[in-house]
RODO-2510 file (C-alpha; in nm, 4 decimals, decimal comma):
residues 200
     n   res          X          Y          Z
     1     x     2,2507     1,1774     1,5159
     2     x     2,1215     1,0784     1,1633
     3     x     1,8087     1,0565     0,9937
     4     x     1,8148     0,7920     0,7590
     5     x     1,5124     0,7202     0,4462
     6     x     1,5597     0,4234     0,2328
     7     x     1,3703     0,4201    -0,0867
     8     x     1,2931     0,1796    -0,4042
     9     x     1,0432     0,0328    -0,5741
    10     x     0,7845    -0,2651    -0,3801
    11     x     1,0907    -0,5940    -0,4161
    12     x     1,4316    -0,3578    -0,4509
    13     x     1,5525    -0,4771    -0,0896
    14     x     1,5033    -0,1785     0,1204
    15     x     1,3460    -0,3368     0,3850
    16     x     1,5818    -0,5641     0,4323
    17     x     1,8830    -0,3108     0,3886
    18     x     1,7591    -0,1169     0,6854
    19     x     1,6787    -0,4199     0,8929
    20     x     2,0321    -0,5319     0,8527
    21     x     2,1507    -0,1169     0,8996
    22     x     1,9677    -0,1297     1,2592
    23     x     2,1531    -0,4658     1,3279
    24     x     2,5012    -0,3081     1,2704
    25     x     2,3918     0,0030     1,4919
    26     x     2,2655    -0,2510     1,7547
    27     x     2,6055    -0,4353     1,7740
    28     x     2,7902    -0,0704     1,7988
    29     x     2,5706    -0,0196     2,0704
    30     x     2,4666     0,3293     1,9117
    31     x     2,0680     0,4172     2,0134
    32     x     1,8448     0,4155     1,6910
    33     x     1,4801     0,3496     1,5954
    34     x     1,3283     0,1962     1,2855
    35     x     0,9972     0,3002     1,1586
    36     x     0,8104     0,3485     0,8163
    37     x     0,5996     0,5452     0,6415
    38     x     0,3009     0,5100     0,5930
    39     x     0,3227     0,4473     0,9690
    40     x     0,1908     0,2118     1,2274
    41     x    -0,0491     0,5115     1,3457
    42     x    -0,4389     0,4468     1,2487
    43     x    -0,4171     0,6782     0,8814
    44     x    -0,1208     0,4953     0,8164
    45     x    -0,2796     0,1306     0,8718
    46     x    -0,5596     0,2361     0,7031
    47     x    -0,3212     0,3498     0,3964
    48     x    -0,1910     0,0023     0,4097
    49     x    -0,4806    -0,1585     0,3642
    50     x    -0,5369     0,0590     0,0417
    51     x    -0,2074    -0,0450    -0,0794
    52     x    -0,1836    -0,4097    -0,0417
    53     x    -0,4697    -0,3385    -0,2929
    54     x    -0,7809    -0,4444    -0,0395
    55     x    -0,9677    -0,1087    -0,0329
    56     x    -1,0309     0,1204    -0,3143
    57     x    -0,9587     0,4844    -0,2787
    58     x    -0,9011     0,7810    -0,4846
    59     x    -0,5495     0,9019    -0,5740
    60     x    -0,6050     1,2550    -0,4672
    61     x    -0,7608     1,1003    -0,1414
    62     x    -0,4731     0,8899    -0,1123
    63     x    -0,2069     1,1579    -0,1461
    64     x    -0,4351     1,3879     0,1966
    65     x    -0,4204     1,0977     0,3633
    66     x    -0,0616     0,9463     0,3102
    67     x     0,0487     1,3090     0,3467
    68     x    -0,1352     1,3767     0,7047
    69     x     0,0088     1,0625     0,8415
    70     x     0,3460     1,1516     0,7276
    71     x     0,3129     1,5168     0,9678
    72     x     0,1784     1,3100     1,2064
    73     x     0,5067     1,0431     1,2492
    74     x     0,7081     1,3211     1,2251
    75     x     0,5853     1,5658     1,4759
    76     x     0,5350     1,2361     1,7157
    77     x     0,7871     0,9541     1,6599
    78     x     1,0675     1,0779     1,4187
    79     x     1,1716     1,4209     1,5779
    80     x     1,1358     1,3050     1,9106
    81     x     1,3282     1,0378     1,8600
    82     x     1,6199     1,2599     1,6802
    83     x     1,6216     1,4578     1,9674
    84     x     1,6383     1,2109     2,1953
    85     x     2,0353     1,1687     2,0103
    86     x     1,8682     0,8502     1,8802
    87     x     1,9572     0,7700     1,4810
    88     x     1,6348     0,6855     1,2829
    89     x     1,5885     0,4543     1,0274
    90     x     1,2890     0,5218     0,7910
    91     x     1,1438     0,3166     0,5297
    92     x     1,0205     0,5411     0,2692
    93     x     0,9294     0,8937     0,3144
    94     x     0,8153     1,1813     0,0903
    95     x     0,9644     1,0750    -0,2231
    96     x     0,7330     0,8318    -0,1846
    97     x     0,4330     0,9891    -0,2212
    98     x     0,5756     1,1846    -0,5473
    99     x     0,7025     0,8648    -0,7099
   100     x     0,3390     0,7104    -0,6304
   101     x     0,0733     0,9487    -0,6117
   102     x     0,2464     1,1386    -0,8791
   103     x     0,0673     1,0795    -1,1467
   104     x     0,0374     1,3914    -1,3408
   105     x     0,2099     1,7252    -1,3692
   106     x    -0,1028     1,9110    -1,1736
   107     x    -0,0708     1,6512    -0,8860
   108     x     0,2825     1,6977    -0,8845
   109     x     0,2169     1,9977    -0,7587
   110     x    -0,0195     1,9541    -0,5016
   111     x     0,1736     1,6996    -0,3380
   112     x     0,4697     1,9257    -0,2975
   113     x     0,1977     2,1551    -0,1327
   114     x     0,0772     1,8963     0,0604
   115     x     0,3870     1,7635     0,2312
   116     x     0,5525     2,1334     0,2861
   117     x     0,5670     2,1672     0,5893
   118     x     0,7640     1,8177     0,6183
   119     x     0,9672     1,9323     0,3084
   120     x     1,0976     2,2009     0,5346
   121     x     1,1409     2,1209     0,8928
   122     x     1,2686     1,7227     0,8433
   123     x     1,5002     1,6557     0,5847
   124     x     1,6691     1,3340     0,5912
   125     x     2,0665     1,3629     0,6633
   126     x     2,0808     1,0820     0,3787
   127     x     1,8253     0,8921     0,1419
   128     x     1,9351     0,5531    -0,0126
   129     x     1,7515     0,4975    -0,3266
   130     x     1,8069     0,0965    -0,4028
   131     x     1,8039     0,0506    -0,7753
   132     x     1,6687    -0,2586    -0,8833
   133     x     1,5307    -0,2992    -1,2658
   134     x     1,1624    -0,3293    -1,2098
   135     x     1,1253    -0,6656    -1,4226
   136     x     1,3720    -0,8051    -1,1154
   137     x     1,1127    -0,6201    -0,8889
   138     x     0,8389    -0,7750    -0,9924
   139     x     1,0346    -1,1314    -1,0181
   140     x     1,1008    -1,0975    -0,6023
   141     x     0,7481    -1,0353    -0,5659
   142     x     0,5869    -1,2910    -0,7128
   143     x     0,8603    -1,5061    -0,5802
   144     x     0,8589    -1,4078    -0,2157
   145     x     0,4596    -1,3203    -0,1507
   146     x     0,0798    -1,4490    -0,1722
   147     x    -0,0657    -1,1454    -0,3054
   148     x     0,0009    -0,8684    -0,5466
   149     x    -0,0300    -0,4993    -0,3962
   150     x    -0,1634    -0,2151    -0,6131
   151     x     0,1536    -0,1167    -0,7285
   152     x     0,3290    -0,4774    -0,7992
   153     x     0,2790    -0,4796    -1,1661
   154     x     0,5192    -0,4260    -1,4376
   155     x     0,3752    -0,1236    -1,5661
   156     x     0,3387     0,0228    -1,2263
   157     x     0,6925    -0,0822    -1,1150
   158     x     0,8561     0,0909    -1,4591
   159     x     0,6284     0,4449    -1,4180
   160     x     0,6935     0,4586    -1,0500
   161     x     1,0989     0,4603    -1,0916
   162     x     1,0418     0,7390    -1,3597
   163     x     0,8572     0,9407    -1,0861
   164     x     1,1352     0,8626    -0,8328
   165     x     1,4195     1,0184    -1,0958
   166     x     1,1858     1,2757    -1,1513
   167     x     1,1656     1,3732    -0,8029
   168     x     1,5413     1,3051    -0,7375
   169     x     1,6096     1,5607    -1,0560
   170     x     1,4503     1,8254    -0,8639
   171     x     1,5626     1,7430    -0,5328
   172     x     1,9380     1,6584    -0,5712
   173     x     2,0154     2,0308    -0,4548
   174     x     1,8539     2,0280    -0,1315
   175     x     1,8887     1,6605    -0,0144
   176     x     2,1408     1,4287    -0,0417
   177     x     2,0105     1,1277    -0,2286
   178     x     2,2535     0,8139    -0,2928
   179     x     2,1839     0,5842    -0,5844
   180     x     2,2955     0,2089    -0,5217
   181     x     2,2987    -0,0411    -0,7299
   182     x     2,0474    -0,3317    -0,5793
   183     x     2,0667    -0,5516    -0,8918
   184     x     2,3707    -0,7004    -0,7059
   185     x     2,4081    -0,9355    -0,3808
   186     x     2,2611    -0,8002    -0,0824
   187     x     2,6037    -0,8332     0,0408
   188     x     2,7601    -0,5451    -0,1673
   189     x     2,4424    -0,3344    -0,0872
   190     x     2,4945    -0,3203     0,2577
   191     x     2,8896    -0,2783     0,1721
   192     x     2,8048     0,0042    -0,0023
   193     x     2,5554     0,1742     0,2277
   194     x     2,7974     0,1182     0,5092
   195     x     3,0494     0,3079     0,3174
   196     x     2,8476     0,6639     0,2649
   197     x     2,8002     0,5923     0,6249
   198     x     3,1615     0,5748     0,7202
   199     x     3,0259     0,2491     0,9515
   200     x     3,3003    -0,0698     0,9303
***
């Protein structure tokens, strides 16, 4: 069984990597689930709507929040479903919430405190961090949707992948995090996901 994140900035692909990831476990008939965070539970919907930029909220208010519904989808849906022998897909997970909510050295810390008990008891067997230059980001964005979330602007896009490296700097002991390049065809990003994977 695995326990699969994928990560990247709002227009690097990941959605559509692990969309195509749970077709390729579909065809090898092996049982899997795909879910995201936040979730489809009522904090995460509300945390949506916060997102796509449609209610304002506080950051610190936004890290409690994103934060309980995490512990929430874990303790219900995602270990569940892991012991069930089931592989789960997951888009985004606490990197997240450092890479976004972030935002200073003294919140840092607080979301580390905040998403502990996650930290501990669920690490992902592999996180796929889909590199895309955020001016390309922000190009599939305004290409591909009607509306502009809270975090699809160039300045947002550039800070956010600094948080993500900052995070992956600390982490890189205790998780295994995989770069790939998603400047390229979505072709050779799903080549090269299926290859950490050992899938073919």
């Amino acid at each position: 069984m695995k326990f699969i994140v994928f990560e990247g900035l709002e227009g690097s692909g990941k959605t559509t990597q692990l969309r195509l990831l749970a077709e390729i476990l579909a065809q090898k008939d092996i049982p899997h689930i795909t879910t995201r965070q936040p979730s489809d539970n009522p904090i995460g919907t509300l945390m949506r709507t916060v997102t796509d930029g449609f209610l304002p909220m506080e950051n610190e208010t936004m890290a409690l929040l994103v934060a309980a519904d995490r512990y929430q989808h874990v303790c219900h849906e995602i270990i569940p479903a892991l012991h069930a022998g089931k592989w789960v897909l997951c888009d985004r997970y606490y990197y997240s919430s450092f890479a976004c909510q972030g935002v200073d050295p003294c919140v840092f810390s607080r979301i580390a405190d905040y998403n502990a008990l996650v930290m501990a008891s669920c690490k992902p067997d592999i996180t796929f961090f889909l590199d895309v230059q955020p001016q390309e980001c922000l190009r599939r964005i305004q290409t591909n949707r009607n509306y502009g979330g809270m975090y699809d602007s160039l300045t947002q896009l550039t800070q956010i992948r600094m948080r993500y490296e900052k995070i992956f700097d600390k982490l890189n002991q205790s998780d295994k995090i995989i770069h790939i390049d998603g400047n390229t065809t979505q072709e050779n990003v799903t080549a090269q996901i299926l290859k950490h994977l050992s899938l073919y």
